[in-house]
gemmi code that builds the backbone of each chain (N, CA, C; Angstrom):
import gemmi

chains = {
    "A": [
        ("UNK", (-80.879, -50.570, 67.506), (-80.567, -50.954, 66.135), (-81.420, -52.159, 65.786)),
        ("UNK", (-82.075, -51.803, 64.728), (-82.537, -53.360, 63.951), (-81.372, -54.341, 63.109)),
        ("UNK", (-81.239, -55.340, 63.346), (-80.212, -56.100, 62.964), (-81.166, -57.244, 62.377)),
        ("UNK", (-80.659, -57.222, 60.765), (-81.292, -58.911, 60.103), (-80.554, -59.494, 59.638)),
        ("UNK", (-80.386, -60.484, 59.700), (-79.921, -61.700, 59.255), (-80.725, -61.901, 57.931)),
        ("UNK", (-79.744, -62.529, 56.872), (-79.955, -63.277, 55.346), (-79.098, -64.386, 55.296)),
        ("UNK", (-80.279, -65.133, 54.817), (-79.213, -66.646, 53.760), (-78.835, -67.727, 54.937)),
        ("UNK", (-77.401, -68.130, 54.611), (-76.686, -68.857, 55.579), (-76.279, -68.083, 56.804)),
        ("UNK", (-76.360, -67.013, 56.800), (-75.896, -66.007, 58.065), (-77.190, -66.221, 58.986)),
        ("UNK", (-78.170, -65.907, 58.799), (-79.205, -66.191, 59.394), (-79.662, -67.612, 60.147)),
        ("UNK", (-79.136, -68.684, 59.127), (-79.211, -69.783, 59.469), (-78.602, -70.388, 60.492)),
        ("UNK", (-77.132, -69.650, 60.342), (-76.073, -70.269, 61.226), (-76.102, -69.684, 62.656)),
        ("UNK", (-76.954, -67.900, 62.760), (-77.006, -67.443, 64.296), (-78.104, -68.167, 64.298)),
        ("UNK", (-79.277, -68.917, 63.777), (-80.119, -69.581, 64.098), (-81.451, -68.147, 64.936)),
        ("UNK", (-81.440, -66.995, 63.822), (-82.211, -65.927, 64.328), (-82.225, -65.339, 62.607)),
        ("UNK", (-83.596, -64.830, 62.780), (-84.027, -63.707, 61.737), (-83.428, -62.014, 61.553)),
        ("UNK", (-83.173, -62.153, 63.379), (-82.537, -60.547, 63.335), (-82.851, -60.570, 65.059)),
        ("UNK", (-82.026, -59.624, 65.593), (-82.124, -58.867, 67.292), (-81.959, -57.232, 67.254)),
        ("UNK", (-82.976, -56.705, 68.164), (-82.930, -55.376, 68.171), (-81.612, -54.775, 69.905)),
        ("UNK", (-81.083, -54.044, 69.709), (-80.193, -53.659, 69.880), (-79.960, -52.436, 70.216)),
        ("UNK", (-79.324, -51.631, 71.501), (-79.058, -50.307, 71.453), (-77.564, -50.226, 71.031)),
        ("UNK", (-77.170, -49.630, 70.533), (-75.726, -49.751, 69.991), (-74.955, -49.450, 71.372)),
        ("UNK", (-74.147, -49.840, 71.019), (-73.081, -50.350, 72.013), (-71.881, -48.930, 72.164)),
        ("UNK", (-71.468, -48.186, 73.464), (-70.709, -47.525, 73.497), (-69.502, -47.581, 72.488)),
        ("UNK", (-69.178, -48.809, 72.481), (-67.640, -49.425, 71.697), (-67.852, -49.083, 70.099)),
        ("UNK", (-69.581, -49.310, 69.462), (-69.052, -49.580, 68.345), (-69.794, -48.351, 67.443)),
        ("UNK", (-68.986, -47.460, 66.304), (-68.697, -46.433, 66.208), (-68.861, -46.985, 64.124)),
        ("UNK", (-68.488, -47.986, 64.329), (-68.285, -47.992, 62.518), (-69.217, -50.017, 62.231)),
        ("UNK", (-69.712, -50.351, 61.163), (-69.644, -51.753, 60.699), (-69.170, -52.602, 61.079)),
        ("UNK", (-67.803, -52.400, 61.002), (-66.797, -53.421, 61.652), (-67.058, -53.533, 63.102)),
        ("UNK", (-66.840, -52.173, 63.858), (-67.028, -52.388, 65.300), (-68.450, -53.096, 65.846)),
        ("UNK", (-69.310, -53.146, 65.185), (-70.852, -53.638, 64.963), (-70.886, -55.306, 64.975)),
        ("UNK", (-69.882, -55.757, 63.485), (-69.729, -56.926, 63.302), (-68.884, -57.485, 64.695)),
        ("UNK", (-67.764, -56.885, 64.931), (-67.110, -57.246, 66.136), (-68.130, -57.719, 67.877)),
        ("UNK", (-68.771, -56.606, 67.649), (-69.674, -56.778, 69.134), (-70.849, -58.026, 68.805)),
        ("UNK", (-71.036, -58.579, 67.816), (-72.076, -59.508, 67.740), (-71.454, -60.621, 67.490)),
        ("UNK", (-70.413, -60.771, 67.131), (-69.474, -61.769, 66.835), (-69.089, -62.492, 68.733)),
        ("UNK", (-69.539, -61.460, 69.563), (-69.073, -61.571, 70.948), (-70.584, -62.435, 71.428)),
        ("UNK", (-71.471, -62.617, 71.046), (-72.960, -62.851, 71.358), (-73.356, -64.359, 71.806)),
        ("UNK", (-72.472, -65.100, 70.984), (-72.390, -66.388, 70.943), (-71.856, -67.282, 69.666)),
        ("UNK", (-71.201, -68.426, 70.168), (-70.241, -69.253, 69.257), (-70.745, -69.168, 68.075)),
        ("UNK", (-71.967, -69.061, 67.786), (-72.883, -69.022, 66.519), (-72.147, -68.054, 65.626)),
        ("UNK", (-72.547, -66.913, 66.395), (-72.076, -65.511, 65.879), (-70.959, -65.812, 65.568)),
        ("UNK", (-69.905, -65.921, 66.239), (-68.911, -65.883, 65.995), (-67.965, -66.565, 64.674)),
        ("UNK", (-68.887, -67.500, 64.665), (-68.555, -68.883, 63.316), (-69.026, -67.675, 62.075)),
        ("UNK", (-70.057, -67.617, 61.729), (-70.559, -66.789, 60.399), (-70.219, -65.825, 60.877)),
        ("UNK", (-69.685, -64.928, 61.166), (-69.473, -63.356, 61.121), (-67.845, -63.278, 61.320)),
        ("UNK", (-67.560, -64.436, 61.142), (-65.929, -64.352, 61.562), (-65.025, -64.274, 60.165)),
        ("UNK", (-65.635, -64.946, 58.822), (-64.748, -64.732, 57.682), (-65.551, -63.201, 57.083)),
        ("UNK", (-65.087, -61.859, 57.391), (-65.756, -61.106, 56.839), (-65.527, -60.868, 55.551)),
        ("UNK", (-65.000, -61.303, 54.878), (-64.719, -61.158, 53.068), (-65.766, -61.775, 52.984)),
        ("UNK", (-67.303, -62.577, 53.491), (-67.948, -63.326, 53.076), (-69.318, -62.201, 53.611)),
        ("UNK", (-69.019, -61.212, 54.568), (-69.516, -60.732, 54.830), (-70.457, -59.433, 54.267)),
        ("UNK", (-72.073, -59.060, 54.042), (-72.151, -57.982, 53.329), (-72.595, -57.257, 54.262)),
        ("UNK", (-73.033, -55.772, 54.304), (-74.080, -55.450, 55.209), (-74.733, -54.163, 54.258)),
        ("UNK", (-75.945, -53.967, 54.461), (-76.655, -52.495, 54.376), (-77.146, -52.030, 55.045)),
        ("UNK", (-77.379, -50.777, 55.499), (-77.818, -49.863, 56.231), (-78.880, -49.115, 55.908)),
        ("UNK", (-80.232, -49.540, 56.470), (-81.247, -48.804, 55.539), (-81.386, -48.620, 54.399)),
        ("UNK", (-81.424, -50.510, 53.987), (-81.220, -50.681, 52.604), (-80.447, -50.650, 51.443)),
        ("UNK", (-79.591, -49.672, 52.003), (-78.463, -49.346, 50.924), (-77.240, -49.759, 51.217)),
        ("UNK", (-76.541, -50.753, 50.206), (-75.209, -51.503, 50.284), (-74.032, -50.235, 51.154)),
        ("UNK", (-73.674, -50.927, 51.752), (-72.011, -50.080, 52.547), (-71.144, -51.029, 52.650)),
        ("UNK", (-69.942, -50.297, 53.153), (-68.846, -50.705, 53.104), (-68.370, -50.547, 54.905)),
        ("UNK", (-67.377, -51.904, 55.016), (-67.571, -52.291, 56.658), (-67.022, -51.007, 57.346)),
        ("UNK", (-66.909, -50.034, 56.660), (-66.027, -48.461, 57.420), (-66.871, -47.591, 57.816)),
        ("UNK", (-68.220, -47.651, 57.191), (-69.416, -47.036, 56.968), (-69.569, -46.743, 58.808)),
        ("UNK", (-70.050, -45.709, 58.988), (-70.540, -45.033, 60.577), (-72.212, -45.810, 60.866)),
        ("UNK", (-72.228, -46.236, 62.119), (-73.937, -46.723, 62.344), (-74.280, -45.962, 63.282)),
        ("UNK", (-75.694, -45.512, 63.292), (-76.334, -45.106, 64.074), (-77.220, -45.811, 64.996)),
        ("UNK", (-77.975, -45.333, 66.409), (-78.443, -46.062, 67.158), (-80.170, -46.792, 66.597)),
        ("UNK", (-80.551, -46.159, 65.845), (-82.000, -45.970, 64.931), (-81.737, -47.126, 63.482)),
        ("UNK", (-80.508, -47.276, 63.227), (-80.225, -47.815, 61.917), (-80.661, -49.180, 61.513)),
        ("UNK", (-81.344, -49.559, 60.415), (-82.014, -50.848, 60.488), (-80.541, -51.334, 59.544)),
        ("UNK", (-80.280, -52.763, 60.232), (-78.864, -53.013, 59.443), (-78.878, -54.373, 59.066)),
        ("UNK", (-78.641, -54.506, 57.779), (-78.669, -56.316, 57.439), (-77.175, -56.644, 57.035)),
        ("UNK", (-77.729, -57.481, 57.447), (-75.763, -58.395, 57.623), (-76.342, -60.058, 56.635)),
        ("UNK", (-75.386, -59.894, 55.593), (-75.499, -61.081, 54.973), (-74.754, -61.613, 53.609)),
        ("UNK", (-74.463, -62.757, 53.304), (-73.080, -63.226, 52.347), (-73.380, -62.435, 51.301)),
        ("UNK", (-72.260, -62.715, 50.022), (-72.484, -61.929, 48.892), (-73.591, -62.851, 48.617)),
        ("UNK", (-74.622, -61.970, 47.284), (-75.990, -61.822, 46.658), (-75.943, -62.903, 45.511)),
        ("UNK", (-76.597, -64.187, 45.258), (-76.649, -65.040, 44.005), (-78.113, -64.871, 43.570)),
        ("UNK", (-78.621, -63.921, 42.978), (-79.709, -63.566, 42.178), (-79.421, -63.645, 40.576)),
        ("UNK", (-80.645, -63.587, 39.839), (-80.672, -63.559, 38.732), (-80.993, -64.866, 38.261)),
    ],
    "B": [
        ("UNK", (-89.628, -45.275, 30.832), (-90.446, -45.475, 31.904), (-89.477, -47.007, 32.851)),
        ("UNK", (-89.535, -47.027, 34.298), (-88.858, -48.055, 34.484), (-89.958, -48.925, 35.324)),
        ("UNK", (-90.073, -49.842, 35.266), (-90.884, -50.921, 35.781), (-90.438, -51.846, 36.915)),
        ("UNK", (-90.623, -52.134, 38.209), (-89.821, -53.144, 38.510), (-90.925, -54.033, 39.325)),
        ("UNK", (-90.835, -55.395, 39.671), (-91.875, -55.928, 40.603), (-90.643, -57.759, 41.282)),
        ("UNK", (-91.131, -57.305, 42.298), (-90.200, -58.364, 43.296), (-91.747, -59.513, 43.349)),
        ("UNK", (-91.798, -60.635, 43.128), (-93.058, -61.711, 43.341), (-92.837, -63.198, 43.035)),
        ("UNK", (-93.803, -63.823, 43.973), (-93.532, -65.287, 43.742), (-94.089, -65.913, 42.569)),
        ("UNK", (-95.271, -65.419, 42.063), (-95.912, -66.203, 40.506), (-94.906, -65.991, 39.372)),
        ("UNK", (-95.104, -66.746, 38.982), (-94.297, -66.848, 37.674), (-94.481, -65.102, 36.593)),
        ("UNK", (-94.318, -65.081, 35.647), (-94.526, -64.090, 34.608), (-94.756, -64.474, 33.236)),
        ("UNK", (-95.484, -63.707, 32.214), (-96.152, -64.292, 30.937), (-95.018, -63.235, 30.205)),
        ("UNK", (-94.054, -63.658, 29.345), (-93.023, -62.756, 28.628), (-94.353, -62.176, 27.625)),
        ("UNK", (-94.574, -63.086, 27.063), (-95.577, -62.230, 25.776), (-96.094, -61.188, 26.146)),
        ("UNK", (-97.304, -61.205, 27.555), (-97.879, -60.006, 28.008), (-97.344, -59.158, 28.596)),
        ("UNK", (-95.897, -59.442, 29.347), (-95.108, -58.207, 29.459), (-95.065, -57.461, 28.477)),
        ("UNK", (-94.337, -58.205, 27.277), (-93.810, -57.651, 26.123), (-94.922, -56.495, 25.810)),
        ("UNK", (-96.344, -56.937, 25.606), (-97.263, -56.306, 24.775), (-97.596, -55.179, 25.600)),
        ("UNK", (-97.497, -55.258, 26.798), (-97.898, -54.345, 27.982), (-96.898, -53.169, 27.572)),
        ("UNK", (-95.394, -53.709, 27.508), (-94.967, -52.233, 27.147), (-94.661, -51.813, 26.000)),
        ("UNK", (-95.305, -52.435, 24.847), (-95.326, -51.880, 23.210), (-96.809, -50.687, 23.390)),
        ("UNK", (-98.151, -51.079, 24.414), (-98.751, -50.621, 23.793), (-98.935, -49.409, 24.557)),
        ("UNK", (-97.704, -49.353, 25.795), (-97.490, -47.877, 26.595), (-96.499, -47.082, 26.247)),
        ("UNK", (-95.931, -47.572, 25.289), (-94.567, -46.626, 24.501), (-94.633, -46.434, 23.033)),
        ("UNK", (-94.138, -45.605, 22.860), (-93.944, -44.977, 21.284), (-92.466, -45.412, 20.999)),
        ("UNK", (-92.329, -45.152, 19.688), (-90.904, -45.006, 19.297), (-89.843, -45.994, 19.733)),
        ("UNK", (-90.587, -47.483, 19.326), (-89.669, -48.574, 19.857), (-89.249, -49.125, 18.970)),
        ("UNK", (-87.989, -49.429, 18.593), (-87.775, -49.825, 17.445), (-86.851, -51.255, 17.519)),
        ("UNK", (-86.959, -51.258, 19.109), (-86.106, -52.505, 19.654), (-86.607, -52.838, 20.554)),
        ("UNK", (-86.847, -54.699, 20.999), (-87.322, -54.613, 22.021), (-86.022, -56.240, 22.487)),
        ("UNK", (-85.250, -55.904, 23.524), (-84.641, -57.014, 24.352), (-85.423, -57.522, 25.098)),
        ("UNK", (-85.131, -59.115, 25.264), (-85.423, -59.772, 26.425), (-84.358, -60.573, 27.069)),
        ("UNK", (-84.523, -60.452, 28.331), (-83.137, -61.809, 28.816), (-84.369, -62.595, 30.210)),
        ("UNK", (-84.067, -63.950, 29.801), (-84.955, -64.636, 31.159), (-83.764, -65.774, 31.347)),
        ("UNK", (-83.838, -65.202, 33.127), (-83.432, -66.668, 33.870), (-83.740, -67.468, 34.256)),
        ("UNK", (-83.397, -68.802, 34.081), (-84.254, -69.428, 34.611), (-83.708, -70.917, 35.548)),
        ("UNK", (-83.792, -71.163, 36.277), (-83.481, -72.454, 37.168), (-82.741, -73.450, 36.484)),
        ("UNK", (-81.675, -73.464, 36.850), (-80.977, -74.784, 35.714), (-80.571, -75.978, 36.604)),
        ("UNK", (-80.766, -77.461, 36.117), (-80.788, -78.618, 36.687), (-79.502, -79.250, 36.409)),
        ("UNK", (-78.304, -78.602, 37.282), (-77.256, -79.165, 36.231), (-77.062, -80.767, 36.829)),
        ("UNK", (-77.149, -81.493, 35.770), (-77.124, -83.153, 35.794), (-77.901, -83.930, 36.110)),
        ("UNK", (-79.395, -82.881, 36.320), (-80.470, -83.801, 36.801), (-80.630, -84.279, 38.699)),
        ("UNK", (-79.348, -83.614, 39.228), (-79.392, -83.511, 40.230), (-80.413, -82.750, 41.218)),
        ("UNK", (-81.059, -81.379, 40.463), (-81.557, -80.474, 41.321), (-82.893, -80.775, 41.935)),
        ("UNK", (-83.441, -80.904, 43.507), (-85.399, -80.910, 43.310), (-85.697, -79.659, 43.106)),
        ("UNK", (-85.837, -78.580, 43.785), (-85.745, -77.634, 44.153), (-85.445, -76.384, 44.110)),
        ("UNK", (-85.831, -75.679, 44.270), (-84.263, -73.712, 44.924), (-85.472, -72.786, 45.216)),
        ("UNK", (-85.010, -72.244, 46.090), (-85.441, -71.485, 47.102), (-84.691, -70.110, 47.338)),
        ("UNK", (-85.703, -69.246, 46.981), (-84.805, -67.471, 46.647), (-85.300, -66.815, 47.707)),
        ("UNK", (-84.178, -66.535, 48.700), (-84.718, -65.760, 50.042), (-84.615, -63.882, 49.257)),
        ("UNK", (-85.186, -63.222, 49.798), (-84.678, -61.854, 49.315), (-85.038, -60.667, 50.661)),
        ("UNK", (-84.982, -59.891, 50.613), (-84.508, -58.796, 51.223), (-85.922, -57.557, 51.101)),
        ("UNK", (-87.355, -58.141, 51.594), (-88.201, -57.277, 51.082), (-88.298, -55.856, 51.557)),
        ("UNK", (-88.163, -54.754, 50.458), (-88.043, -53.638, 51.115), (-86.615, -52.949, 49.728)),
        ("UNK", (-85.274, -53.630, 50.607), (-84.567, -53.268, 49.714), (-84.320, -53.695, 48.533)),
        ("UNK", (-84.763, -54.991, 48.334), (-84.540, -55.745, 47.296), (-85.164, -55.295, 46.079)),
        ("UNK", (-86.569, -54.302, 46.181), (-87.245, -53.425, 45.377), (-86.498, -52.641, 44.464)),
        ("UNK", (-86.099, -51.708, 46.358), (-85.448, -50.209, 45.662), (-84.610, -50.423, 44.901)),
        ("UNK", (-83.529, -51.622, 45.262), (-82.272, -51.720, 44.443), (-82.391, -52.149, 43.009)),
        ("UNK", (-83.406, -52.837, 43.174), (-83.849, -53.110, 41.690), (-84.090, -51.824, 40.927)),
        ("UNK", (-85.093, -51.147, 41.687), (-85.301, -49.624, 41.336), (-84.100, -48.796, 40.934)),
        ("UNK", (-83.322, -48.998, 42.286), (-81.473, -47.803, 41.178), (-81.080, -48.194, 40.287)),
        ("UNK", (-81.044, -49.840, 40.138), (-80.241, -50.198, 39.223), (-81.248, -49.948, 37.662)),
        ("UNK", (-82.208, -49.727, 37.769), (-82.811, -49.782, 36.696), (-83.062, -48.065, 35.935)),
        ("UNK", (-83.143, -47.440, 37.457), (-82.754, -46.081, 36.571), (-81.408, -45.447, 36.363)),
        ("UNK", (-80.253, -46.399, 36.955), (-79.146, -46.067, 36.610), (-79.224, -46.501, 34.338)),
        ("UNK", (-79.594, -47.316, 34.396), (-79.880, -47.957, 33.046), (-80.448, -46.711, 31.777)),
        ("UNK", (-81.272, -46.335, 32.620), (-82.276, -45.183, 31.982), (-81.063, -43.794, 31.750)),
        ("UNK", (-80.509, -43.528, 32.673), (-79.454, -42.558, 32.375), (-78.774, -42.892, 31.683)),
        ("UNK", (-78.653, -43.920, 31.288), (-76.834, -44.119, 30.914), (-77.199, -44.613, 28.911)),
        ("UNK", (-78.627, -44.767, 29.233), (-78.791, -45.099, 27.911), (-80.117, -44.994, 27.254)),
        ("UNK", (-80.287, -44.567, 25.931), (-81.739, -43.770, 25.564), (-82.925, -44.320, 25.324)),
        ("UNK", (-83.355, -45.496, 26.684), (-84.462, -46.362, 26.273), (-85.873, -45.873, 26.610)),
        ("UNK", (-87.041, -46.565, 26.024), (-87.788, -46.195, 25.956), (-88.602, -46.389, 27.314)),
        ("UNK", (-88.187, -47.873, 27.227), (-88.825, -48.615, 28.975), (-88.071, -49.309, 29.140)),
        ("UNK", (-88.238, -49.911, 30.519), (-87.783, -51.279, 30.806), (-88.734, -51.734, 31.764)),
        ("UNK", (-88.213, -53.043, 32.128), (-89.215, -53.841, 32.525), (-88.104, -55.021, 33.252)),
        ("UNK", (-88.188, -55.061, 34.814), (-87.655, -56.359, 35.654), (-88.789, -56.847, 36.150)),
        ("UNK", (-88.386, -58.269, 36.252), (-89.253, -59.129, 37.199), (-88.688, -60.094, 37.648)),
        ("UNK", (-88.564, -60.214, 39.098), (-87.976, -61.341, 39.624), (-88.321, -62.199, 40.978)),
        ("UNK", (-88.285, -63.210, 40.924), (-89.129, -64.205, 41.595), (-88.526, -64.323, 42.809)),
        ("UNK", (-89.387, -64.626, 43.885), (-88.837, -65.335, 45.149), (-89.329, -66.761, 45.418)),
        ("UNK", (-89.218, -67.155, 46.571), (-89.514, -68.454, 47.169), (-89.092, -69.960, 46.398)),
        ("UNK", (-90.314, -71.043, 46.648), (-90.249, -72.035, 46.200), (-89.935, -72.241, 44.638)),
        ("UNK", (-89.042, -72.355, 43.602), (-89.143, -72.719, 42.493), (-88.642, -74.580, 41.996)),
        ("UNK", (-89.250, -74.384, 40.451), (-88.291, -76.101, 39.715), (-87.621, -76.148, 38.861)),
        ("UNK", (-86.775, -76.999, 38.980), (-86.148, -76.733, 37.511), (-86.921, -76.226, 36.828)),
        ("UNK", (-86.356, -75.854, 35.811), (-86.718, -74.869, 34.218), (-87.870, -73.558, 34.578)),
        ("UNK", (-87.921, -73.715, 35.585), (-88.570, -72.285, 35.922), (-88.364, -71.249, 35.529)),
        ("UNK", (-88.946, -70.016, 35.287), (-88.292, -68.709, 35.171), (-88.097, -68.223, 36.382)),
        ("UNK", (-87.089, -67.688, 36.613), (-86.609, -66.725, 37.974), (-86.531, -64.926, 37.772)),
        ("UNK", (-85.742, -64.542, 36.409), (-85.836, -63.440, 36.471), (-86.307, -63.220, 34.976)),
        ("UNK", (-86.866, -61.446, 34.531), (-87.022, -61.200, 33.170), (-86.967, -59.641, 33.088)),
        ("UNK", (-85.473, -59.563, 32.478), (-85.353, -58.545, 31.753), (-85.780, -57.926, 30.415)),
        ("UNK", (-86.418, -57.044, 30.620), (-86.986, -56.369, 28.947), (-86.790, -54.583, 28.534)),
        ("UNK", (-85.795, -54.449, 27.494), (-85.143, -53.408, 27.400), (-86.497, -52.676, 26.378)),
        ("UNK", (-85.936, -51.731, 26.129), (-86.802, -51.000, 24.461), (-86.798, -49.785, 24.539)),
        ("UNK", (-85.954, -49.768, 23.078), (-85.263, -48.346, 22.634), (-85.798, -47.880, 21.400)),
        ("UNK", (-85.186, -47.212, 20.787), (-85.383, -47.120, 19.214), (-84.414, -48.157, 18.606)),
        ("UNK", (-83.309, -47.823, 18.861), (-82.472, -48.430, 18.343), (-81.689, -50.028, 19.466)),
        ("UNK", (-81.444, -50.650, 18.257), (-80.882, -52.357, 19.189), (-79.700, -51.787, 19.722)),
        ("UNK", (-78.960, -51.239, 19.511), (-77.433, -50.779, 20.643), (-77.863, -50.332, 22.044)),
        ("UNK", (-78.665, -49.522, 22.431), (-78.565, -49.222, 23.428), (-80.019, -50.353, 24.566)),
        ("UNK", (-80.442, -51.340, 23.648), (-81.773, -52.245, 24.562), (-80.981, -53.545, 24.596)),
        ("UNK", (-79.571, -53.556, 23.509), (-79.141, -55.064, 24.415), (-77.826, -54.464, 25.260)),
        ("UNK", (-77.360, -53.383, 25.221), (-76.268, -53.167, 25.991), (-76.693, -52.269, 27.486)),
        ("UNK", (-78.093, -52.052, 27.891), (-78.802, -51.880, 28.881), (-79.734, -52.977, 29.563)),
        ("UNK", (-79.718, -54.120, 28.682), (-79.946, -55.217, 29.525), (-78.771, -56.219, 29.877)),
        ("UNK", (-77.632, -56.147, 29.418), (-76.683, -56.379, 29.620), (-76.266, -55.987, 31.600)),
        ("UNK", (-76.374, -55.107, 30.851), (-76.130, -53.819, 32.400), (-76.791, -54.767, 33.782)),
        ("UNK", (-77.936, -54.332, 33.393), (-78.958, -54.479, 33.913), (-79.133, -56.134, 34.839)),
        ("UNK", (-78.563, -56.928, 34.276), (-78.391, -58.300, 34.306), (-76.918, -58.420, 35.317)),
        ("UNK", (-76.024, -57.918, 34.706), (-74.501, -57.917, 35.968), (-74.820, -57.246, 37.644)),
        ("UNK", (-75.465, -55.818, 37.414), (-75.894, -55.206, 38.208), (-76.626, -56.206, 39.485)),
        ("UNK", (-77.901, -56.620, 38.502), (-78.670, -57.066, 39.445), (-78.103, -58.977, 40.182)),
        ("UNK", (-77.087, -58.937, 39.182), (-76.514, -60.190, 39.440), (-75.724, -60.234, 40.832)),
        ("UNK", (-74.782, -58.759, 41.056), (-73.661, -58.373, 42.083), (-74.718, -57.680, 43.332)),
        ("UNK", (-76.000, -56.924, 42.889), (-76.398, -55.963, 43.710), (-77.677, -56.322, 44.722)),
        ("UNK", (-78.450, -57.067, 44.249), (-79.789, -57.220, 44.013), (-80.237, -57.937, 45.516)),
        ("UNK", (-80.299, -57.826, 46.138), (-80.401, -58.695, 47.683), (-82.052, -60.257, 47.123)),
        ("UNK", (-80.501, -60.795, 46.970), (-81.605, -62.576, 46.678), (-80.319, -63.492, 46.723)),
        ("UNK", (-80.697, -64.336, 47.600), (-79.877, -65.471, 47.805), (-80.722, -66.992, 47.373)),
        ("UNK", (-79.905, -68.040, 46.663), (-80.518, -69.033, 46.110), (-79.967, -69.969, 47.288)),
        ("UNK", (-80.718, -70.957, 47.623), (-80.380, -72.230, 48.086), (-81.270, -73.352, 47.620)),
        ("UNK", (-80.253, -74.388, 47.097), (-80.325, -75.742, 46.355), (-81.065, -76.739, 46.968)),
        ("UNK", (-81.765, -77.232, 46.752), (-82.229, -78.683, 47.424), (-81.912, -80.351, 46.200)),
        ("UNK", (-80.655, -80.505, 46.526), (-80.231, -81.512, 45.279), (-80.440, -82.985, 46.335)),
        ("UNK", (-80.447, -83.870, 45.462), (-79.960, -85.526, 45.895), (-79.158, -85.728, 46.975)),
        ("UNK", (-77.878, -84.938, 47.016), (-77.223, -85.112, 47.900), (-77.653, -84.160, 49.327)),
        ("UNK", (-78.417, -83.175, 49.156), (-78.676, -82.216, 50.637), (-79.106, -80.825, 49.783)),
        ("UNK", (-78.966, -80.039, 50.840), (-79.381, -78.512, 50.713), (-78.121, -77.752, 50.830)),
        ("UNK", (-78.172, -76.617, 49.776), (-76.743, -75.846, 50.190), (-77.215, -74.234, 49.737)),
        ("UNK", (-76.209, -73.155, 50.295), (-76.628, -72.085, 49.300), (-75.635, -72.161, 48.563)),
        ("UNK", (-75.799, -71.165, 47.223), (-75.666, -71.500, 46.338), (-74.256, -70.497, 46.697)),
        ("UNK", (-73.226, -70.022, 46.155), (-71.595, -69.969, 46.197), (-71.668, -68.296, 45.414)),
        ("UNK", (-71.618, -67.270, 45.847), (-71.533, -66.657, 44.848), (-70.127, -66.223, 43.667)),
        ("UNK", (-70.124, -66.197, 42.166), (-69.376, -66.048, 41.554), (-68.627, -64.902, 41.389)),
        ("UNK", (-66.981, -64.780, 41.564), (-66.385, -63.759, 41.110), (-66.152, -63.369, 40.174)),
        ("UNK", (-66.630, -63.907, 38.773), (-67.131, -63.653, 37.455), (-67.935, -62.552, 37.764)),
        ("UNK", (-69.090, -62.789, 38.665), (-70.204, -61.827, 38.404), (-69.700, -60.338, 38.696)),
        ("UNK", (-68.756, -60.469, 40.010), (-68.236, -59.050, 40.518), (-67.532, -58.528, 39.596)),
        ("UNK", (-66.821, -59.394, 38.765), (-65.895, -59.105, 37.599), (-66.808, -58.367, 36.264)),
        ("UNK", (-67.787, -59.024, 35.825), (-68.880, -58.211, 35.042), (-69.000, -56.786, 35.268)),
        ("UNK", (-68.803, -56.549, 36.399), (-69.457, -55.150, 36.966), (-68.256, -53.746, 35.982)),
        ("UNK", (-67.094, -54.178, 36.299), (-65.408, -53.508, 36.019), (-66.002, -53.244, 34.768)),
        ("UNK", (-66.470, -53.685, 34.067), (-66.338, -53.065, 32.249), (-67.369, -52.068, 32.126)),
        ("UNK", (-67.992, -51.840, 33.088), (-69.164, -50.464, 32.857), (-68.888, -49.605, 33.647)),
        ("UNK", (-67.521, -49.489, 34.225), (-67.043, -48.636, 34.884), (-66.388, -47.248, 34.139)),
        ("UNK", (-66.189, -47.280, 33.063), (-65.844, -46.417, 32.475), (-66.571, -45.545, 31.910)),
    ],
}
model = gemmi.Model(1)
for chain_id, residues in chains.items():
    chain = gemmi.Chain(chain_id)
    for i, (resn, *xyz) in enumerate(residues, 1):
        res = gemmi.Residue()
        res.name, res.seqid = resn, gemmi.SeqId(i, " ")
        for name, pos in zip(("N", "CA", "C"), xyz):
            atom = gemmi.Atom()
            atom.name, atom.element = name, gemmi.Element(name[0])
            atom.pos, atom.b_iso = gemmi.Position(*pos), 0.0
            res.add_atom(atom)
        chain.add_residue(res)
    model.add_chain(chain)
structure = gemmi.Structure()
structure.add_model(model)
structure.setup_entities()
């Protein structure tokens, strides 16, 4: 899995992104967010309020129920202040 | 026709504008909406727009032909900035054009909430007191509910 980091999420694992074979355990977003949240205290701090949490999956916004695949490029990052 | 471009230089509204009067027919309206960097209290140096290159395009891209379906314009036209900006800068520029004004200000309307809730760009501040990102608003998610119908 390609995994990127945005914004303050990025800032706070103190990484751009880590590549990744998905993990037996994790099956959905959540289970995804859960196993990286395990990585280090970092992780764990920003990935721990997930209402703050966004992610997309090959670009396209999902929802943390959403299924991942082992190939899936996935960005994890707060809600969007554009415009 | 839908237009979109993700970039760090600024943008010339006039030559947008003229760029798509003199590639369309039958315009009988033309919207603009520009954002632009606001200094509230004189506090701000800075802001800094991280974005998402790749998706930050496409999404611009759905959201703009969601626009095109939903309403009978002629073109449109986004542009929105990344990186280093200053106060009073422009950041983003929406430009609708229809025949008619109902459907080029109520598709840049759109167009503006959308890319406000959807759009992968995050701002962070560089004020007097430190650096922060910027908070996003539940106003904006709230914008979204009235074009749901």
């Amino acid at each position: 899995m390609d995994i990127k980091y945005f914004s303050w999420i990025r800032e706070g694992v103190g990484s751009a992104g880590e590549q990744l074979s998905k993990p037996e355990s994790v099956s959905t977003v959540h289970d995804l967010l859960d196993h990286l949240s395990g990585l280090s205290d970092e992780h764990a701090r920003v990935l721990g309020e997930r209402v703050f949490v966004r992610v997309a999956i090959n670009q396209t916004h999902v929802t943390h129920d959403h299924i991942v695949a082992d190939n899936d490029e996935v960005a994890i990052f707060p809600p969007v202040t554009g415009g | 026709m839908v237009s979109v471009s993700v970039q760090s230089e600024d943008f010339d509204i006039n030559a947008e504008i003229e760029a798509l009067r003199r590639e369309n027919y039958d315009v009988g309206a033309i919207v603009t909406f520009t954002g632009t960097v606001r200094d509230i209290g004189g506090t701000l140096k800075s802001m800094t727009l991280e974005h998402y290159p790749g998706m930050t395009e496409a999404e611009l891209e759905r959201i703009a032909q969601e626009a095109e379906k939903k309403w009978p314009l002629v073109g449109s036209r986004v542009i929105h900035r990344y990186g280093a900006l200053a106060p009073g800068d422009n950041i983003v520029l929406v430009i609708t054009l229809s025949s008619h004004r109902q459907a080029a200000f109520e598709a840049a309307e759109f167009l503006m909430d959308f890319l406000k809730s959807k759009a992968p760009f995050w701002k962070k501040e560089e004020t007097s007191e430190g650096a922060n990102w910027v908070d996003a608003r539940e106003t904006d998610e709230a914008a979204l509910k009235r074009w749901q119908d």
